[in-house]
C-alpha positions in Angstrom: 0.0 0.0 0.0 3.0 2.6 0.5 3.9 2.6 -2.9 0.7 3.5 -4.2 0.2 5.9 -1.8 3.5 7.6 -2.7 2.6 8.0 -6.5 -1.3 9.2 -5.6 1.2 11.6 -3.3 3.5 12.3 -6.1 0.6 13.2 -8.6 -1.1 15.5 -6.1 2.2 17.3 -5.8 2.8 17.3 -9.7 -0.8 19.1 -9.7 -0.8 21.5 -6.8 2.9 22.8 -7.9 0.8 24.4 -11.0 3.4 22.2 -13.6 1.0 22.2 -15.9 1.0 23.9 -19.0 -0.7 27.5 -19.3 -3.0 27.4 -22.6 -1.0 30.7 -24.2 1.9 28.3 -24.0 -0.2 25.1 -25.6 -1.2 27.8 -28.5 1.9 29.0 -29.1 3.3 25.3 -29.2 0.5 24.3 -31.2 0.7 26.6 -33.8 4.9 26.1 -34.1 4.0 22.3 -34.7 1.7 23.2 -37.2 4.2 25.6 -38.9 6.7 22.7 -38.8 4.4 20.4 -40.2 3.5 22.5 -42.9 7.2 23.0 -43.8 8.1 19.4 -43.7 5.2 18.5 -46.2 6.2 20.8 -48.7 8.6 19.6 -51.5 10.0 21.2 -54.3 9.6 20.1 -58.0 12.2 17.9 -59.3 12.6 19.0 -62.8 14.5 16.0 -64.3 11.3 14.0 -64.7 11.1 13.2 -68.1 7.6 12.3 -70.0 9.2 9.2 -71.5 10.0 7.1 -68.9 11.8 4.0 -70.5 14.9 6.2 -71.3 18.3 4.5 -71.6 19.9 6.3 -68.8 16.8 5.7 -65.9 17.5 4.0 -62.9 14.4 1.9 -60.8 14.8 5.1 -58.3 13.6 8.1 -60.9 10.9 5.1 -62.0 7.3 5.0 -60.9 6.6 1.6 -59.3 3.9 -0.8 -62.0 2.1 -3.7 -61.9 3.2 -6.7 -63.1 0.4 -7.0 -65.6 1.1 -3.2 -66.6 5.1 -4.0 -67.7 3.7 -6.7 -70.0 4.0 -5.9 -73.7 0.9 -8.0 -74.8 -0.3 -7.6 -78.5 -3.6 -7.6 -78.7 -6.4 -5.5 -77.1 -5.6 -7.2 -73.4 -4.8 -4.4 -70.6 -1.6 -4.4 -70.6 -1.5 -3.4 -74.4 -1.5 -0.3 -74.1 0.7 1.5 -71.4 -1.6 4.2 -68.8 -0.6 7.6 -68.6 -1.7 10.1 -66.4 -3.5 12.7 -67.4 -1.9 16.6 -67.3 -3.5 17.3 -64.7 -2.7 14.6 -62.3 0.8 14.8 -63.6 1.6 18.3 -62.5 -0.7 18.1 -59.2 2.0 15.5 -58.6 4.9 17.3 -60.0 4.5 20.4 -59.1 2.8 20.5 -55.2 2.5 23.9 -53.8 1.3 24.9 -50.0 -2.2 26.0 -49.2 -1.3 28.9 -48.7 0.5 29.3 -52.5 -2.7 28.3 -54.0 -5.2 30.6 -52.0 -2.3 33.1 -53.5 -2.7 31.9 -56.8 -6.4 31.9 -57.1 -6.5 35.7 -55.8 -10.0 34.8 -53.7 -8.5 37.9 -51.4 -9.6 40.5 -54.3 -12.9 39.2 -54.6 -15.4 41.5 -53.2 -16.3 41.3 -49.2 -20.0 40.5 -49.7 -18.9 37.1 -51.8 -17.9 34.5 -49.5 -14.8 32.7 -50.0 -12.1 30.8 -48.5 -10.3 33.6 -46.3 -13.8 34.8 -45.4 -16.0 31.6 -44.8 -17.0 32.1 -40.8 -19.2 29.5 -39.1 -20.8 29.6 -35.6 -18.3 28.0 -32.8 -18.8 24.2 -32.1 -21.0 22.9 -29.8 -18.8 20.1 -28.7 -15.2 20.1 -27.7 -12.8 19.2 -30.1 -12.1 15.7 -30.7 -8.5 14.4 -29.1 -6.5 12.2 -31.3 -3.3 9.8 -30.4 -0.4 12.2 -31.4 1.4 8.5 -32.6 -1.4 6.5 -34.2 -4.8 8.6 -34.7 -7.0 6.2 -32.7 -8.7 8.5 -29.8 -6.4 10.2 -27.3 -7.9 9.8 -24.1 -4.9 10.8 -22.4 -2.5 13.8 -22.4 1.0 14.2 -22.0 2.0 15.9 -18.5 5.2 17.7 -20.1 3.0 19.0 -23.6 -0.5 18.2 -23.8 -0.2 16.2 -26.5 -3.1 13.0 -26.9 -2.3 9.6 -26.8 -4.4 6.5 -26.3 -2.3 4.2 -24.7 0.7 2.9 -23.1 2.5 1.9 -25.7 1.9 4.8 -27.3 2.8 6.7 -24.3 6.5 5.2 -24.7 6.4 6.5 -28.4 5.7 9.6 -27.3 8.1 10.1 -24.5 11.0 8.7 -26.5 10.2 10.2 -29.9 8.0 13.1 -30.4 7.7 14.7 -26.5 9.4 18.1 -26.1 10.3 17.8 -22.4 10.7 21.0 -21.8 10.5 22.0 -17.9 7.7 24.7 -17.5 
């Protein structure tokens, strides 16, 4: 019974020392891990993709992976007669990805007029539930937060994750 007594003691002390983290703190980090996010999703074009892909100097890496049944050179009208290709559109969505933000840019939505809605200017009444918690490590639902960030996880194991890989442990 000690033992468990010292960590319901320990907790208690963890709470009433006020160790937790103040919510302009939790914005400020949640909007830095968003900003990191957004800059690790964003990659540039590589422009020595080629439209003819079975050139004599490609290696498997510049190659995009096929089926089996699509590498066949069958005559006839089979499927694998004739080889796919992606449309012009799919091809530079995939070539050429830009951030939200570029587009919005692009699609100049902030000169439209302020009586049009759009997306800079959509509003919506505030939600009548809280927001929905999800495991920082595997999406399932975060019934738990971390002590040190307040970030969600669901589970022990995930717990461990967290602590070892993605937890900032940073003393408040």
């Amino acid at each position: 019974m000690a033992p468990r007594r010292h960590q319901r003691l320990c907790s208690l002390s963890y709470i009433l020392l006020g160790r937790f983290v103040g919510a302009d703190v939790l914005a400020k980090r949640t909007k830095r891990h968003l900003a990191e996010l957004e800059r690790s999703n964003y990659a540039e074009h590589s422009a020595g993709i080629e439209d003819d892909e079975d050139g004599p100097g490609k290696t498997a890496k510049g190659r995009a992976r096929q089926t089996i049944s699509d590498k066949r050179n069958i005559s006839g009208t089979g499927p694998g007669a004739k080889r796919k290709k992606s449309t012009m559109n799919i091809r530079t969505a995939v070539l050429y990805r830009k951030k939200l933000a570029e587009l919005v840019e692009e699609s100049r939505i902030a000169d439209h007029p302020a009586h049009i809605p759009t997306y800079l200017t959509a509003v919506t009444a505030p939600p009548r539930e809280p927001p929905r918690l999800l495991c920082s490590v595997c999406g399932y639902w975060g019934r738990y937060k971390c002590k040190k960030c307040a970030m969600p996880y669901c589970d022990l194991n995930c717990e461990a994750v967290h602590d070892e890989t993605r937890c900032e442990k940073r003393v408040v």
